[in-house]
N, C-alpha and C positions, 0 to 999 in steps of 0.2 A: 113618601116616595123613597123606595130604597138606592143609599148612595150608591151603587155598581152602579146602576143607572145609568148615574153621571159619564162613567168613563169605557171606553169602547171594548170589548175582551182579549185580553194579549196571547192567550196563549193556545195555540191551534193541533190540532187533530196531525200528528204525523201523515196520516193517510186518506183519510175522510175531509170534510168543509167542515164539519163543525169547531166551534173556538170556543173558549173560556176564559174566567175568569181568575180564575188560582189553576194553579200550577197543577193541585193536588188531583183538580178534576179532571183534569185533559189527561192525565196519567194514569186515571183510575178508571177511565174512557177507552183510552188504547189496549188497557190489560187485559178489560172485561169482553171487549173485539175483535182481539188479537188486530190491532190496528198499528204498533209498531211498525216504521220503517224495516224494512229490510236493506242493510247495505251490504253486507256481506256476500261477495258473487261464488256460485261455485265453478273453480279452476274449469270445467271442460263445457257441462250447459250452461242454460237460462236462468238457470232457479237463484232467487234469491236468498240470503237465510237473517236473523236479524244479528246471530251470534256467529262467532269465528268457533267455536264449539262445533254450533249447528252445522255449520257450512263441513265441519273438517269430519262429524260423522256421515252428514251425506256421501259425503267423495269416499270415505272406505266402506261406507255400503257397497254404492255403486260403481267402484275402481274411477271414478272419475276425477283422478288425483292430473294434474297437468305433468306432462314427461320432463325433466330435468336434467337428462342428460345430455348433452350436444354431440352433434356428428362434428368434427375438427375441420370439415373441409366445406358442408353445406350446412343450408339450414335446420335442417331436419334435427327433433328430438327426440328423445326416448328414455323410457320409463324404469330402464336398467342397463348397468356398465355393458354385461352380455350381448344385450341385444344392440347397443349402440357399436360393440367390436365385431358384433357379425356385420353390419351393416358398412362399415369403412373395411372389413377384411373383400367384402363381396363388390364394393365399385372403387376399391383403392383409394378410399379416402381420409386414408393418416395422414397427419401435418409432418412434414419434414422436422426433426428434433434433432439436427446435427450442428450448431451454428458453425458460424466462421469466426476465428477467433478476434476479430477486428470490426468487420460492419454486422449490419443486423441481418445479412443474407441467413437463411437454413437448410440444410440439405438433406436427402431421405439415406445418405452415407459417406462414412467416415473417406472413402476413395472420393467421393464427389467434392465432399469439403474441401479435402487436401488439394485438390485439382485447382478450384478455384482461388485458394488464399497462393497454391505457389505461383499460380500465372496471375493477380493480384498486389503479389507479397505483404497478404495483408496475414502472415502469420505474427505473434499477439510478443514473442521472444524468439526469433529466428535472422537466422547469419544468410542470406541467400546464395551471396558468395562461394560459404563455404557449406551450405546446405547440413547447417545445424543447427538444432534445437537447441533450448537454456530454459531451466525452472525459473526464472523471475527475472526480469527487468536488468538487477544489478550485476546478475552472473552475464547477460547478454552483452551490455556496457562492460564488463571488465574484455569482454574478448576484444571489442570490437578497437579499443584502445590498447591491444595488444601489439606485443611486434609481428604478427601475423597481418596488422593491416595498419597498423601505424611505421611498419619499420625501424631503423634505428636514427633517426634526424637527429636525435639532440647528442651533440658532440661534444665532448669534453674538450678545455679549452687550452689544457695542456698537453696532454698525450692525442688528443682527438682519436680517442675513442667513443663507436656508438653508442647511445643509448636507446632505449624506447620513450622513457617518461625521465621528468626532471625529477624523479622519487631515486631512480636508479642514478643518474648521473650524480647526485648526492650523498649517497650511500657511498660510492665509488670515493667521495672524496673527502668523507667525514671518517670512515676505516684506511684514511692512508694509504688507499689500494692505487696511487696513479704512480707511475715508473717517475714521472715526471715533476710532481710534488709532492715527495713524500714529508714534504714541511706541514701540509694541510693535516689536519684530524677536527675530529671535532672541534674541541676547545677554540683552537686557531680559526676556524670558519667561524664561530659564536662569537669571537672577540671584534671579527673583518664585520661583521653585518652590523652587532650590535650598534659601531660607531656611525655606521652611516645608515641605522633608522630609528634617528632622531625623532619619532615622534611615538614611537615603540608600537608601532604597526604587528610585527610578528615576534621581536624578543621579550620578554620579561625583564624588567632590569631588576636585576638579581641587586638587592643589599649587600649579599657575602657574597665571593666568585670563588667556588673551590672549584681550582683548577687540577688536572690530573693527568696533565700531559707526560709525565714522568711514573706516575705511578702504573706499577704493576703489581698485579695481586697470585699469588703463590700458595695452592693449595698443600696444608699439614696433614699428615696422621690423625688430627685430631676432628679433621671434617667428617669422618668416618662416622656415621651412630652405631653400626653392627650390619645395616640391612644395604645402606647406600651411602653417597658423598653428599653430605645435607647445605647447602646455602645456610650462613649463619644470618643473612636478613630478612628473607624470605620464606627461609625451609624447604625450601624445594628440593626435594632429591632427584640425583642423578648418579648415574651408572658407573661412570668414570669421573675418575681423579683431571682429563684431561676436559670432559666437559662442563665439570664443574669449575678449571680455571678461565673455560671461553666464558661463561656464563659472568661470574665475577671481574673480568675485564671488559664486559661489552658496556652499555650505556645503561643497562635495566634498571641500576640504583641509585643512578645518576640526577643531577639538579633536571628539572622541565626546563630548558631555555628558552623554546618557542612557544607560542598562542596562535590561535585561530586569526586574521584578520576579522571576522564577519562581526563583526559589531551592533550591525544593524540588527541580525538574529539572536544575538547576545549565545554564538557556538558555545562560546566558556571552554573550550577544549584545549589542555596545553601538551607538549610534544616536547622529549629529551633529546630529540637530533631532528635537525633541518628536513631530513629524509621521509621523517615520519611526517611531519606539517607537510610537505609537497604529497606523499600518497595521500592524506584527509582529504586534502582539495582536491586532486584528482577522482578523488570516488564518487565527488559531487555530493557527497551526504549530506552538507549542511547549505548546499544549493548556492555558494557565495561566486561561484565561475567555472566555468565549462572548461575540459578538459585542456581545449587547446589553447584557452587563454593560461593557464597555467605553465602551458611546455613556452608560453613565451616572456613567463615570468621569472622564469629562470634565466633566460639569458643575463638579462637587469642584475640577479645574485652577482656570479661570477664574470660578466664580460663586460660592468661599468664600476665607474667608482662613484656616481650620483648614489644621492637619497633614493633608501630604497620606498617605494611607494604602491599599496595594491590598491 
């Protein structure tokens, strides 16, 4: 008795009821009766093919390729960009391609957008106010914290003069510029903070203190190269004799006294006048506090004698 006998035939006819026993048969079955499955459909009729070959030369015999192009507005498809643009030109069916610079509204024009975002005010950098545009975010924020819509609140505490920002009130009083304390300069404001932020929040506590309340720097004949008045620590040239002594009296070469508070973001950034740490935070660059907590950080500098604390 032959052993297949024994065991039942596993392996069956794609198409037909007949089964087998080895693989080989059932394969050699199908070839010889063209009995392979067909899975392969073709895109527009009935027909089956068993290869994607077979299937892809029926459809360019017969153009019976499926349309792939989309009308933007219905369902309808089509078989070329052409014929899909006569067809949205002839029942007006283009997608609006205008967006709104804010929500996902789209409009079929630049008038219609505009309409919408200004009665909205969902324009993306704009002043409504003052009905102005701004290329990015920071340029929009610097106006809007301008004295155009901040005014002058922050008052100097001796001459009470306005300011806009605690960056200007600071400046004002680290260049000696107040009628009223011409005691203050830089140095002098670096000395009054450092002792009262004792936990060194914003100063550096300098090792050496080169102070230079006294000193003034006097340009020679010798700053001269031939072409311009050259900075001898930097090299920078400059035009005149008179801007090169502003340059070398300002703070540019001066110790960093200040630091960032932001700790938490590890800014790392340090600043050689008070003035320059108050615009950082003001610019919100390093995200440690919003504008107007700053203009009321300043009162705390100059209007107490507490630990200073941000």
């Amino acid at each position: 008795m032959n052993s297949k006998n024994h065991w039942a035939p596993t392996f069956e006819c794609e198409t037909c009821d007949e089964e087998f026993y080895y693989e080989r048969d059932a394969e050699e079955h199908m070839r010889d009766y063209g009995h392979h499955a067909r899975t392969v459909p073709c895109e527009t009729c009935q027909m089956m093919f068993r290869t994607q070959e077979s299937a892809n030369q029926h459809m360019s015999a017969r153009g019976h390729w499926a349309p792939t192009i989309p009308c933007e507005m219905c369902d309808r498809m089509f078989h070329s960009v052409r014929a899909a643009e006569q067809h949205m030109d002839a029942l007006g069916h283009w997608a609006p391609s205008v967006p709104c610079e804010t929500c996902s509204r789209m409009f079929y024009t630049e008038g219609e957008a505009e309409q919408h975002m200004r009665k909205k005010n969902h324009f993306k950098n704009y002043c409504s106010s003052c009905d102005r545009h701004f290329q990015n975010e920071n340029n929009l924020r610097m106006h809007l914290n301008s004295n155009i819509h901040r005014g002058q609140n922050i008052v100097c505490p001796f001459c009470r003069r306005g300011f806009t920002a605690a960056s200007g009130l600071s400046h004002h009083l680290e260049t000696g510029s107040c009628p009223q304390a011409s005691n203050l300069n830089r140095e002098t404001i670096y000395k009054i903070i450092e002792k009262r932020d004792k936990q060194g929040t914003i100063t550096n506590k300098l090792l050496e203190w080169h102070s230079s309340n006294d000193s003034h720097y006097s340009v020679t004949d010798y700053a001269f190269n031939g072409d311009c008045w050259e900075c001898y620590v930097c090299h920078r040239g400059f035009n005149t004799r008179t801007a090169l002594n502003s340059h070398l009296n300002s703070p540019v070469h001066k110790q960093k006294l200040y630091r960032c508070p932001n700790s938490k973001q590890k800014c790392g950034k340090q600043f050689i006048t008070l003035a320059a740490l108050f615009g950082h935070l003001e610019s919100e660059s390093c995200a440690f506090m919003r504008f107007e907590k700053v203009q009321q950080q300043i009162k705390g500098v100059f209007n107490s004698s507490r630990s200073i604390a941000f």
